[in-house]
Backbone as CSV, one residue per row, in Angstrom:
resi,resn,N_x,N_y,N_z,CA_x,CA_y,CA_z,C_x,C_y,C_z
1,UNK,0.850,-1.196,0.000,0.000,0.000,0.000,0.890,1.252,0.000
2,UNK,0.215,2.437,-0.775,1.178,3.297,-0.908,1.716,3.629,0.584
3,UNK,2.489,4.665,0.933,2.804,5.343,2.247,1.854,6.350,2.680
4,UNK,1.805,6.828,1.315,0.804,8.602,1.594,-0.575,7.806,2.309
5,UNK,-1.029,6.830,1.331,-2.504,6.467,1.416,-2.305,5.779,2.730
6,UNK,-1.584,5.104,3.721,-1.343,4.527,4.698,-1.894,5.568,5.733
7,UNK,-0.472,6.951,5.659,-0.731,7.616,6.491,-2.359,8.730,6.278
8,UNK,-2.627,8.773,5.037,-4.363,9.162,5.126,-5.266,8.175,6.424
9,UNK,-5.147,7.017,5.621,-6.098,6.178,6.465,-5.820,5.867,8.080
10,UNK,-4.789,6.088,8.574,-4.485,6.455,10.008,-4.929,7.610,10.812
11,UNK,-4.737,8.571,9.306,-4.877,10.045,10.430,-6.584,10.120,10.292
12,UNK,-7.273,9.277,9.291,-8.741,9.430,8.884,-9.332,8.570,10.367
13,UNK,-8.613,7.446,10.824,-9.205,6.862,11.971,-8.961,7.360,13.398
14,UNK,-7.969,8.295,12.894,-7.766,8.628,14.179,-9.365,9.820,14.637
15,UNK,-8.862,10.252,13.656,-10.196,11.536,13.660,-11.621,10.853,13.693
16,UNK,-11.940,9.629,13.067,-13.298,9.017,13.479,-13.332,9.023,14.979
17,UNK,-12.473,8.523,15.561,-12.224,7.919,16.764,-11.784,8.540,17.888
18,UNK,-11.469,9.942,17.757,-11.104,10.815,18.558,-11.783,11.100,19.292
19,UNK,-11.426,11.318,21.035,-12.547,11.695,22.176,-12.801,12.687,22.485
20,UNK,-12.350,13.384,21.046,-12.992,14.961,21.025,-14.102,14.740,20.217
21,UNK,-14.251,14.149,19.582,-15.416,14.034,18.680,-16.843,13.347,19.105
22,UNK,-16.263,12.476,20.171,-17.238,11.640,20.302,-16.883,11.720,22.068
23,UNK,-18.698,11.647,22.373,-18.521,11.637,24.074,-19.418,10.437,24.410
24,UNK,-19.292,9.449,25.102,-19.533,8.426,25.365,-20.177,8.908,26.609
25,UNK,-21.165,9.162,27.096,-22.121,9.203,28.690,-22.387,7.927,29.325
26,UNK,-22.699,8.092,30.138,-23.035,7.440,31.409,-24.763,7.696,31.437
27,UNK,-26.035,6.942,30.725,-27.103,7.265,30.953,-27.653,5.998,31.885
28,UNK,-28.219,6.294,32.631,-29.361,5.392,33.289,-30.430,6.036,34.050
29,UNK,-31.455,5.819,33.166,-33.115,6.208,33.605,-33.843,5.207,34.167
30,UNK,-34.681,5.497,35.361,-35.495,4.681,36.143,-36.337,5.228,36.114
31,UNK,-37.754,4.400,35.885,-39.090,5.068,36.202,-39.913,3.974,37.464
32,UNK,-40.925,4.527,38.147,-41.492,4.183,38.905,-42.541,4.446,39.667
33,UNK,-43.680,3.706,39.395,-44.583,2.185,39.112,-43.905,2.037,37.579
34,UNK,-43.699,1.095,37.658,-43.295,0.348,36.354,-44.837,-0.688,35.696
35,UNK,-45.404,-0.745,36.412,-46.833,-0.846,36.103,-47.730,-0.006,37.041
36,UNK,-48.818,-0.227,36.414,-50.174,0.680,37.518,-51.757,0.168,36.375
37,UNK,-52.489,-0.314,37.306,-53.844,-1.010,36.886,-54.930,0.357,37.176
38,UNK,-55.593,1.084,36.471,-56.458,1.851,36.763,-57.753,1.376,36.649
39,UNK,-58.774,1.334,37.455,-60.194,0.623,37.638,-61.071,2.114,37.341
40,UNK,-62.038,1.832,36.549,-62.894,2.388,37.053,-64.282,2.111,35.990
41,UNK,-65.323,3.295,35.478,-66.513,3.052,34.580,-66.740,4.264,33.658
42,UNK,-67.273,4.380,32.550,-67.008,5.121,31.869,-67.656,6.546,32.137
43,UNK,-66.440,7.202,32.219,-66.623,8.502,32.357,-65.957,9.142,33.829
44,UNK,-65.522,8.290,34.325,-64.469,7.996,35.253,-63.000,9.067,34.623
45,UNK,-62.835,9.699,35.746,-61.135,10.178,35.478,-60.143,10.083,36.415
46,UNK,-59.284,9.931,36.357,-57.848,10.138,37.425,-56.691,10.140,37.095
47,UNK,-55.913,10.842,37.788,-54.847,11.584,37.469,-53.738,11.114,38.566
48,UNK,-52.444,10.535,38.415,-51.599,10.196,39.016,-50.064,10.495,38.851
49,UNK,-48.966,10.083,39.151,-47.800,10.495,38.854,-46.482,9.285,38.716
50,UNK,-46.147,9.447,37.726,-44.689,8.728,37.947,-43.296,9.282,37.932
51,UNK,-42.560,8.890,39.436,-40.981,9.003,39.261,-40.190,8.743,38.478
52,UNK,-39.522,10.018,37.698,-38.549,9.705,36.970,-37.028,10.103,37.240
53,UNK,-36.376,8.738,37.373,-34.925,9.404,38.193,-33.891,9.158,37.322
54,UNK,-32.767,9.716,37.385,-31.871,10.084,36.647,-30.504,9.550,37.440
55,UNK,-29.882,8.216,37.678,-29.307,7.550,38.053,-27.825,7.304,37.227
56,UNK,-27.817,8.265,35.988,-26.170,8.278,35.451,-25.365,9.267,36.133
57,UNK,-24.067,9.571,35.414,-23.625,10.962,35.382,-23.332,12.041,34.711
58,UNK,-24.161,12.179,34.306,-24.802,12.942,33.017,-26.239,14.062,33.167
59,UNK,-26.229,15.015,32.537,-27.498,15.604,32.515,-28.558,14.888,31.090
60,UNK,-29.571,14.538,31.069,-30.563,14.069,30.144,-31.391,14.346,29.852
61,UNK,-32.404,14.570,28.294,-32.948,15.116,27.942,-33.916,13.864,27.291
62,UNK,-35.360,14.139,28.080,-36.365,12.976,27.620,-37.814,13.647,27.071
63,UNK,-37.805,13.020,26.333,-39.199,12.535,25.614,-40.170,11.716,25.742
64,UNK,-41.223,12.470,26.036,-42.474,11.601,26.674,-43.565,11.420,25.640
65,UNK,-43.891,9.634,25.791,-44.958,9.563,25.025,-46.155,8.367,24.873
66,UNK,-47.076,8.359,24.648,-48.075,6.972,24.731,-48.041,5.964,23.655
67,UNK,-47.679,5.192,23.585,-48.132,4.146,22.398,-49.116,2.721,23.152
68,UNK,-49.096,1.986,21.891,-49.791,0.728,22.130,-48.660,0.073,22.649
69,UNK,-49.031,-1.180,22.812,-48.286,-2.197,22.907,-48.660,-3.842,23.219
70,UNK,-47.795,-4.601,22.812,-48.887,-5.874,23.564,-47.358,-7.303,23.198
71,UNK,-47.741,-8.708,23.195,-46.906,-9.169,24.112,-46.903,-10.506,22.727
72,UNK,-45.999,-11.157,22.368,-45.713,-12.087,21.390,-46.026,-13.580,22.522
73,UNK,-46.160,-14.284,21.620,-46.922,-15.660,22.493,-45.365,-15.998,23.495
74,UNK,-44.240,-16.144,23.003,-43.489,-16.107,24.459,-42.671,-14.949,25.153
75,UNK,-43.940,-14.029,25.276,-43.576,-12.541,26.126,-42.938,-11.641,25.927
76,UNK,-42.548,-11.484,24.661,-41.670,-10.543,24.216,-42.626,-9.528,23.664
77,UNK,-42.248,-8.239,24.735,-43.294,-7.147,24.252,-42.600,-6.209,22.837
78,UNK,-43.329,-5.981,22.534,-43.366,-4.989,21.152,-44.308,-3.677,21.089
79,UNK,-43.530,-2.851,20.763,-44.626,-1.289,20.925,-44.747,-0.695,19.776
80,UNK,-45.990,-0.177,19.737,-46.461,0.785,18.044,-47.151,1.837,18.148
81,UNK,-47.075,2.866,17.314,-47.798,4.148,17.380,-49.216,3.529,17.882
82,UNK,-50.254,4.833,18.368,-51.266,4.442,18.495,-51.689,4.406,17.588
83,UNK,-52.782,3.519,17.098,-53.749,3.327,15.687,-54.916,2.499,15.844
84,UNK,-55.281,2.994,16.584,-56.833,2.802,17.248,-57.178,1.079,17.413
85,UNK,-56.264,-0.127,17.862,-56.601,-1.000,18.610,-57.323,-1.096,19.628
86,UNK,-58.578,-2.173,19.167,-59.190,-2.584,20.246,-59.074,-2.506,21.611
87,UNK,-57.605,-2.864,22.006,-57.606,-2.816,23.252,-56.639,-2.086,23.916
88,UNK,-56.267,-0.583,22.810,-55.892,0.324,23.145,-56.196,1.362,24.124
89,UNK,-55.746,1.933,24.768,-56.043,3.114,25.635,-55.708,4.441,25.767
90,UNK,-54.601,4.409,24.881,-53.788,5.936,24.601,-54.392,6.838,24.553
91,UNK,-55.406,6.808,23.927,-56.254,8.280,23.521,-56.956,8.796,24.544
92,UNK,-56.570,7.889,26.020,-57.667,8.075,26.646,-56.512,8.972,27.821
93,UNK,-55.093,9.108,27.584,-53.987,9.241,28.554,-53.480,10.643,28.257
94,UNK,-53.192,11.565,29.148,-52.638,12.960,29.005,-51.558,13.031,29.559
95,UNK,-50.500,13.345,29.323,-48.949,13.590,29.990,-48.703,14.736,29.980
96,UNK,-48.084,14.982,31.539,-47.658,16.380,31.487,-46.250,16.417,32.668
97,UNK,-44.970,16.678,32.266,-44.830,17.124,31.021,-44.188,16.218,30.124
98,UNK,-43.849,16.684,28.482,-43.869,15.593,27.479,-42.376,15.815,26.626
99,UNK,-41.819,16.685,27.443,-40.594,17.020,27.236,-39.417,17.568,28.419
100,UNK,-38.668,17.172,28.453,-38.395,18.119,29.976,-36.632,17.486,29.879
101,UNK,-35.870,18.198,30.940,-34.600,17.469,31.161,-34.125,17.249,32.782
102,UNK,-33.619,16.164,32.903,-33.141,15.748,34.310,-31.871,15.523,34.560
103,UNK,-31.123,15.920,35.651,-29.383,16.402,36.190,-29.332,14.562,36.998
104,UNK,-28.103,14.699,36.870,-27.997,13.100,37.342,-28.360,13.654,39.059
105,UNK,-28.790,12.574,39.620,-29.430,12.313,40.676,-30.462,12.879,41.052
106,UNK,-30.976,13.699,40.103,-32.440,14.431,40.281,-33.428,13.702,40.213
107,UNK,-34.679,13.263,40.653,-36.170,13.055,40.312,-37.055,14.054,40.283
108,UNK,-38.120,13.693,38.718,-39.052,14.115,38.536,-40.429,13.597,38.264
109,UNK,-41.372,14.020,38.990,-42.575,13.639,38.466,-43.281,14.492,37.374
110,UNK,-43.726,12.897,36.555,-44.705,13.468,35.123,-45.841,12.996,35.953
111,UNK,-47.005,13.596,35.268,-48.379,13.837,35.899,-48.876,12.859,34.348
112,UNK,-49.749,12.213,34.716,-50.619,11.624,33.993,-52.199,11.303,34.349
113,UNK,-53.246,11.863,33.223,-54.440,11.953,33.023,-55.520,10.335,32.733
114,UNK,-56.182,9.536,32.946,-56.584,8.719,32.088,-58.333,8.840,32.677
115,UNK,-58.854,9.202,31.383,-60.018,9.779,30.869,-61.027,8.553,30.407
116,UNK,-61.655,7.516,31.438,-62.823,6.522,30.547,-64.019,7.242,29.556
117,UNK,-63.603,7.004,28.279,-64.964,7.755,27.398,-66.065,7.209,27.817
118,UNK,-67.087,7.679,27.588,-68.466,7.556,28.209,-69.013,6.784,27.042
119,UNK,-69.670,5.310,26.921,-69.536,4.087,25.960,-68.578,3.597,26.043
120,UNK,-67.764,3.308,26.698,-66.673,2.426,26.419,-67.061,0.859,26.873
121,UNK,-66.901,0.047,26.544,-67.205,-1.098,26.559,-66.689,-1.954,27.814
122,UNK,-67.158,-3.167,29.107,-66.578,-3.389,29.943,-65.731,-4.404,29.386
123,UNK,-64.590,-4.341,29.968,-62.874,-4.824,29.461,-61.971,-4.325,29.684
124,UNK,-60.616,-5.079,29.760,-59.437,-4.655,29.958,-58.606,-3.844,28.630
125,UNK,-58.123,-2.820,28.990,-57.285,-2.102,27.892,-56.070,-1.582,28.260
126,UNK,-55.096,-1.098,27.271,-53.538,-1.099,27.609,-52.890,0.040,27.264
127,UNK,-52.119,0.438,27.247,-50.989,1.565,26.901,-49.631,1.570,27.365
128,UNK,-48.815,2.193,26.862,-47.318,2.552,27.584,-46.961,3.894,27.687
129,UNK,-46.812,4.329,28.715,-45.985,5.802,29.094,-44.551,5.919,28.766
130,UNK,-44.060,5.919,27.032,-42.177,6.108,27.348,-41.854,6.796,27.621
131,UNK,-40.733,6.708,28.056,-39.465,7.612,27.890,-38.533,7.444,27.007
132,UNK,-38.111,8.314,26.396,-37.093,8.290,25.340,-35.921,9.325,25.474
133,UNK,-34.783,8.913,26.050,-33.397,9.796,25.529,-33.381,10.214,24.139
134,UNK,-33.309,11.872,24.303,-33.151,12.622,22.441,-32.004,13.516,23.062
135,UNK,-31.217,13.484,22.054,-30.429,14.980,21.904,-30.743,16.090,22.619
136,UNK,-29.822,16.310,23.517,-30.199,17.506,23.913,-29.083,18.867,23.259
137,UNK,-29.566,19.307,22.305,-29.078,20.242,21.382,-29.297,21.750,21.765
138,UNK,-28.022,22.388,21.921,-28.236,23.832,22.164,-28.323,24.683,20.477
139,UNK,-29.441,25.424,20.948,-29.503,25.792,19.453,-28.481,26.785,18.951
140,UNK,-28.247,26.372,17.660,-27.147,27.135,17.079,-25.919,26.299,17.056
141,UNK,-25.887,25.008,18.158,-24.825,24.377,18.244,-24.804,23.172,17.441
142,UNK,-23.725,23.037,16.824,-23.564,21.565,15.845,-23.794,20.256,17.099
143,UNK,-24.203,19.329,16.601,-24.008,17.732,17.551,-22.744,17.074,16.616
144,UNK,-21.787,17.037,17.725,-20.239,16.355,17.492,-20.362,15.345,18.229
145,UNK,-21.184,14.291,18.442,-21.242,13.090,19.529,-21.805,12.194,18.780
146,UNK,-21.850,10.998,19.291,-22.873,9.878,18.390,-23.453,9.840,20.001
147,UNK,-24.739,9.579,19.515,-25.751,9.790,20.690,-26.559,8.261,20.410
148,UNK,-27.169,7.503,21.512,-27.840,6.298,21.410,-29.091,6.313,22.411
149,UNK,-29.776,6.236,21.159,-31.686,6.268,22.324,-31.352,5.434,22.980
150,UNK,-32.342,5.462,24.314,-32.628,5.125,25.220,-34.068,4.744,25.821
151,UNK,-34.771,3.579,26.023,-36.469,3.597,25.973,-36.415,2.925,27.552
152,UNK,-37.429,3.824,28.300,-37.888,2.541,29.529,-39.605,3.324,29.418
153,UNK,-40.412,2.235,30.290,-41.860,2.491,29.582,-42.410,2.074,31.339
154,UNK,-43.490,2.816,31.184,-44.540,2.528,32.356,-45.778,1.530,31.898
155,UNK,-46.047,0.382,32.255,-47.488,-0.292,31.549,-48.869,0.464,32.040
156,UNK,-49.610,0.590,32.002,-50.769,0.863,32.252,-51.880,0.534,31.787
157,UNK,-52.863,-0.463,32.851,-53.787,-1.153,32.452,-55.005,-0.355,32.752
158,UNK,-56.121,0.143,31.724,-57.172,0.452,32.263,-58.351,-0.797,32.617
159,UNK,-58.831,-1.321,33.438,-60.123,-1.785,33.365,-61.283,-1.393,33.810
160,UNK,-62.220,-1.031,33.017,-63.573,-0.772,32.529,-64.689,-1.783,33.076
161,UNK,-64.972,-1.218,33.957,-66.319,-2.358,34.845,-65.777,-3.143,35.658
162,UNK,-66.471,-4.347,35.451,-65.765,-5.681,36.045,-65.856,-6.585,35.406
163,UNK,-64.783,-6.957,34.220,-64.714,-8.180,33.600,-64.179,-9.413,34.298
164,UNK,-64.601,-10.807,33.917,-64.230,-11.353,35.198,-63.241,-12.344,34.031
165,UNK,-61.906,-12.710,34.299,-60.883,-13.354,33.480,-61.239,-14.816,33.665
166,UNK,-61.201,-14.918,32.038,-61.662,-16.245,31.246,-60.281,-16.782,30.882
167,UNK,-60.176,-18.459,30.747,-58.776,-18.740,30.521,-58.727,-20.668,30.039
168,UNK,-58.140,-20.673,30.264,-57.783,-22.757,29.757,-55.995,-22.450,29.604
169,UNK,-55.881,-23.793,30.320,-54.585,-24.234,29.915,-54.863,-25.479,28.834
170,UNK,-53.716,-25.148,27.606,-53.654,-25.353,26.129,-52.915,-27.090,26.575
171,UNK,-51.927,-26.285,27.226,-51.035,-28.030,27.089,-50.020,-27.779,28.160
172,UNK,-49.315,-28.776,28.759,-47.847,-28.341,29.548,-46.853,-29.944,29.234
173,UNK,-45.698,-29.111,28.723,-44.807,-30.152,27.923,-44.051,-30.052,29.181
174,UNK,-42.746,-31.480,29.261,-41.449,-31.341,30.344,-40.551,-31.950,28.875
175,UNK,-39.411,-31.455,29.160,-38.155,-31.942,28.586,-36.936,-32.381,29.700
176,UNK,-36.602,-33.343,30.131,-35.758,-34.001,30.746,-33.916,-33.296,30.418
177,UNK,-33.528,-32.686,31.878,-32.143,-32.511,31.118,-31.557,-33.005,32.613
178,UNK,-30.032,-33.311,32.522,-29.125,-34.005,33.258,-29.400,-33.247,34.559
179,UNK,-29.654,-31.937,34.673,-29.724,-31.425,35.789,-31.076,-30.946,36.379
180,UNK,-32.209,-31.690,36.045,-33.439,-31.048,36.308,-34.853,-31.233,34.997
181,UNK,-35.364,-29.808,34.791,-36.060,-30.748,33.923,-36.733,-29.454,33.343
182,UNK,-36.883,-28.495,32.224,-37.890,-27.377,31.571,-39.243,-27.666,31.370
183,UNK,-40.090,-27.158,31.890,-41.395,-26.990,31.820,-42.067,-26.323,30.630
184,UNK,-42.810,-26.478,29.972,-43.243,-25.256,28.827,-44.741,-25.313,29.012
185,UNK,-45.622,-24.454,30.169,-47.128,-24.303,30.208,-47.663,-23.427,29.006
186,UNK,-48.589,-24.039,28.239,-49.019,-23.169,27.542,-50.619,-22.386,27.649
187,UNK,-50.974,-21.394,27.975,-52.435,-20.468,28.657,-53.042,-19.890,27.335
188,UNK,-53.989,-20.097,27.494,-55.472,-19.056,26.785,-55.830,-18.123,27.308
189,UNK,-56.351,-17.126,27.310,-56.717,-15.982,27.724,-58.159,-16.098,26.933
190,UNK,-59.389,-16.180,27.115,-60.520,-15.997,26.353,-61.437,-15.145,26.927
191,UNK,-60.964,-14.473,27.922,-61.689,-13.036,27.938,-61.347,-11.824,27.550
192,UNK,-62.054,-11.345,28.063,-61.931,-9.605,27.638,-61.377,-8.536,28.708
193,UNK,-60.205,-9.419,29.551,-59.460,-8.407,30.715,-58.179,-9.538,30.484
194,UNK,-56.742,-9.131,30.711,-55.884,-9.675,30.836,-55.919,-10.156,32.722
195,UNK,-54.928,-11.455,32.954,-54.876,-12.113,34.088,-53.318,-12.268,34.451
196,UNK,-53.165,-12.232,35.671,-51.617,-12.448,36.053,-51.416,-14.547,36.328
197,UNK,-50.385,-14.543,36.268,-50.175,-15.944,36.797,-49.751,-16.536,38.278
198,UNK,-50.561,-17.143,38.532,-49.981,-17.525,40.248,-50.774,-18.935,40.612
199,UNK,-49.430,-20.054,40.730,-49.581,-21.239,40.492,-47.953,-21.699,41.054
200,UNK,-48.598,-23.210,40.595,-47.491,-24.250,40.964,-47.401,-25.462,40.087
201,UNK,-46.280,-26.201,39.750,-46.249,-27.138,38.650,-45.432,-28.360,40.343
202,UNK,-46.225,-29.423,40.257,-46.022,-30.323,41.114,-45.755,-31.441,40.464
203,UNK,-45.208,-32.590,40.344,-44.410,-33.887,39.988,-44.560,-34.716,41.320
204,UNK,-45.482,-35.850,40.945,-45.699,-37.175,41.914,-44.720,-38.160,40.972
205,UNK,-44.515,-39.353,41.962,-43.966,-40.461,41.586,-44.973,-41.192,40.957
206,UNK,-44.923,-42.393,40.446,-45.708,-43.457,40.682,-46.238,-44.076,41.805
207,UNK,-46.602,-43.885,42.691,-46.895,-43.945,43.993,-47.640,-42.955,44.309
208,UNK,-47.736,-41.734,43.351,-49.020,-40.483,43.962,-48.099,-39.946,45.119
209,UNK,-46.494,-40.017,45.222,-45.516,-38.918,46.466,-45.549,-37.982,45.143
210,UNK,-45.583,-36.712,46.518,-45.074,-35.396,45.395,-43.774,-35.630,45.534
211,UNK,-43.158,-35.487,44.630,-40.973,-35.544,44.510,-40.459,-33.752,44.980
212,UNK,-40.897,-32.920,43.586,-40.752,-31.804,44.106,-42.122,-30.532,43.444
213,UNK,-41.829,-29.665,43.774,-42.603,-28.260,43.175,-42.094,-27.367,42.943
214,UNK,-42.479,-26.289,41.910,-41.418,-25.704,41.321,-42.511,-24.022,41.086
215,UNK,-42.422,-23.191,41.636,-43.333,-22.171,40.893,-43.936,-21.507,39.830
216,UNK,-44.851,-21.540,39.339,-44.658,-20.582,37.867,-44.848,-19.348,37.995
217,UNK,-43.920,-18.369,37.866,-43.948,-17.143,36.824,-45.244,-16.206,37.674
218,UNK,-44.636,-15.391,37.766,-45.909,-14.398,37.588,-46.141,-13.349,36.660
219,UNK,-47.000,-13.679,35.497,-46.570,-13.070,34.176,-47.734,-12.972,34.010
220,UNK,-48.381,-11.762,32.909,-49.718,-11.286,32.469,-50.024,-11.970,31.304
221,UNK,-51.753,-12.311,31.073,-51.904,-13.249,29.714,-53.078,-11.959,29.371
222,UNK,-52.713,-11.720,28.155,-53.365,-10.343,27.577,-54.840,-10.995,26.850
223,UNK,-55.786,-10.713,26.937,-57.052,-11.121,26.209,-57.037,-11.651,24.839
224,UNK,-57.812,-12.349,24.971,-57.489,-13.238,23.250,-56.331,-13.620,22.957
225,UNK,-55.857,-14.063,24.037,-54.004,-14.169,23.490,-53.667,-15.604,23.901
226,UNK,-52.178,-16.171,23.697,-51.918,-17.602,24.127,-50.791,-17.366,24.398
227,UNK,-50.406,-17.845,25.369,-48.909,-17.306,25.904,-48.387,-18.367,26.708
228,UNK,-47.139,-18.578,26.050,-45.948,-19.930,26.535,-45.279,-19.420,27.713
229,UNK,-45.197,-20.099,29.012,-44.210,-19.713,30.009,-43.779,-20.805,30.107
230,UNK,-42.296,-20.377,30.186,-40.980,-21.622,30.495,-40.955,-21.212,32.297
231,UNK,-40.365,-22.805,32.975,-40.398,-22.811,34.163,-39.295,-23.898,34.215
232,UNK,-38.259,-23.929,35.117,-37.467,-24.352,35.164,-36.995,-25.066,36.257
233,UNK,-36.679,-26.208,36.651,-36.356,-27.035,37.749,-34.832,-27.517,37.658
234,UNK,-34.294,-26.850,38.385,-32.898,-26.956,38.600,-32.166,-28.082,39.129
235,UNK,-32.986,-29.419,39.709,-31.962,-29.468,40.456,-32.357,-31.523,39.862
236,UNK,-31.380,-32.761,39.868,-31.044,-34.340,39.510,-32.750,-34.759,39.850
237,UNK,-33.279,-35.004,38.759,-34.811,-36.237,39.304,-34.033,-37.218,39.647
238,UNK,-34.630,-38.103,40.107,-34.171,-39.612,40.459,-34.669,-40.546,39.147
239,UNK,-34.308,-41.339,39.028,-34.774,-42.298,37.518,-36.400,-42.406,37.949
240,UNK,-37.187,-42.903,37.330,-38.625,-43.325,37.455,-39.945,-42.679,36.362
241,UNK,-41.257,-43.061,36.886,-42.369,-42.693,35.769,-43.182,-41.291,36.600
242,UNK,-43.153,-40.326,36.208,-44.284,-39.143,37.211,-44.992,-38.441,36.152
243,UNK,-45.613,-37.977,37.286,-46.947,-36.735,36.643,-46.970,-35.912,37.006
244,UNK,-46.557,-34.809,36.150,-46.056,-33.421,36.075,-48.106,-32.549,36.503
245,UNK,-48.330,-31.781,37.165,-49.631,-30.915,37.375,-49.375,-29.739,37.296
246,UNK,-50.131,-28.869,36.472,-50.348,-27.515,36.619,-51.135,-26.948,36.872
247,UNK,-51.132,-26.147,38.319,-52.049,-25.595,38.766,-52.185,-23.767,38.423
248,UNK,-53.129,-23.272,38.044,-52.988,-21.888,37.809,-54.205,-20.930,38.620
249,UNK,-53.922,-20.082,39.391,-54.823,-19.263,39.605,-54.707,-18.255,38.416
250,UNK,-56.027,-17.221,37.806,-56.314,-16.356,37.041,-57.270,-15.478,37.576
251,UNK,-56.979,-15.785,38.918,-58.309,-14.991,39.578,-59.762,-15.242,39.416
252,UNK,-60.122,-16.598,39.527,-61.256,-17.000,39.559,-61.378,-18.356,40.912
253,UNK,-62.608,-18.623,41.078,-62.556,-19.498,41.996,-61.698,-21.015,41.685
254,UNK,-62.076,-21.309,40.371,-61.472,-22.456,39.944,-60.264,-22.383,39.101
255,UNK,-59.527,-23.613,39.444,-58.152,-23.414,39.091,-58.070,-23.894,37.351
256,UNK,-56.940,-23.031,37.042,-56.907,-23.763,35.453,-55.800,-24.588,35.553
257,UNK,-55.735,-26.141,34.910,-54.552,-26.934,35.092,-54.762,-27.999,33.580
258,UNK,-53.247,-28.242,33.611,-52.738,-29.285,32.735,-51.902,-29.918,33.404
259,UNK,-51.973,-31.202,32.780,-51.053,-32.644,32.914,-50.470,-33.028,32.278
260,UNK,-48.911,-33.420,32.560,-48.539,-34.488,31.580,-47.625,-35.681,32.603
261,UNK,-47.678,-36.767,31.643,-46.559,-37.599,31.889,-44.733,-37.856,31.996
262,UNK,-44.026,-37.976,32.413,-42.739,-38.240,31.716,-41.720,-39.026,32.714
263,UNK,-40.659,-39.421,31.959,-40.020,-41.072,32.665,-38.567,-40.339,32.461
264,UNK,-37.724,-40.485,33.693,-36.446,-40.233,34.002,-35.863,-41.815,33.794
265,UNK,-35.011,-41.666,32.736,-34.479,-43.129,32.641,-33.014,-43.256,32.802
């Protein structure tokens, strides 16, 4: 390679790479309730607040805003503009304020509105409160930094009346491993309010002894939805034939459960 073109491409990386050019921060944003369930009937209002703290060392500049959101069959949430989903709620949410900036170790509260329209139907509905790290740009001033968003989100459930949560367990698989054993429960949701999970997955011998129990998850199943929770048992079965039980509360009197079989050989 020539020399000249050598020393170009050195002095060109140096200058990409220079820590004058580029400032690397320290961001970390906390918000808190990281969820909040609002009850009420239409035409209902209330107004509450969430902490927002500023835990880098850095001053930060956030952006506030509502979208949808909702949850892939094994829990991986995903968020989208609002666009008038069913079991949206955004339109119904006011933030104040929707722009603002916070000094490291400062907290602030945003004020938030949520407005039941009058007809609204009884059911559970959803939204997210973000936050978003943007540029904080003095005007007139160039941005010489590479800057990297930043998202943390508040959930917020409205429910509308009193829907009472509908549900079935689909199936519950075990897979056998050297050290224990993965669970995979799979839930229905067939109402019209989402449900939390609170249960137990129990394993008898052949003999009807329980061996051990293992908890499941306390995780939300969103309406009309089907949602896989993995559960995990850590620790040597003994060889033999058992029966794996799943018990689920959904907040109803009766429990939702699945069974299966499986043989440690």
């Amino acid at each position: 390679m020539n020399r000249k073109l050598q020393i170009f491409l050195v002095f060109l990386l140096l200058l990409i790479f220079s820590p004058a050019l580029l400032c690397w921060a320290e961001v970390s944003i906390s918000v808190s309730p990281i969820r909040v369930e609002q009850m009420g009937k239409p035409g209902d209002r209330g107004t509450d607040m969430i902490s927002v703290t500023n835990r880098g060392s850095d001053p930060t500049r956030l952006k506030v805003s509502v979208e949808d959101w909702t949850l892939t069959k094994e829990g991986t949430p995903t968020f989208q503009k609002p666009g008038g989903a069913s079991y949206s709620c955004a339109s119904w949410i006011k933030v104040n304020p929707i722009d603002f900036r916070i000094s490291p170790g400062q907290t602030r509260e945003v004020r938030y509105t949520v407005t039941i329209p009058e007809g609204a139907p009884e059911g559970g509905y959803r939204a997210a409160i973000v936050f978003e790290t943007v540029p904080d740009v003095v005007p007139g001033e160039k941005v010489r930094r590479l800057f990297v968003r930043g998202r943390v989100a508040t959930i917020l459930y409205a429910i509308v009346g009193t829907p009472v949560p509908q549900g079935h367990a689909n199936s519950l698989k075990v897979e056998i491993k050297k050290d224990g054993a993965d669970f995979t429960l799979t839930l229905q949701n067939t109402g019209k309010v989402h449900y939390r999970t609170k249960g137990t997955i129990s394993a008898n011998d052949s003999n009807g002894q329980q061996v051990f129990e293992v908890e499941i998850p306390n995780v939300p199943i969103l309406p009309q939805s089907e949602r896989q929770i993995n559960i995990r048992y850590d620790k040597p079965i003994p060889k033999g034939k058992y029966t794996a039980l799943a018990a689920v509360d959904i907040g109803v009197p009766e429990l939702v459960g699945a069974e299966a079989t499986f043989t440690v050989e």
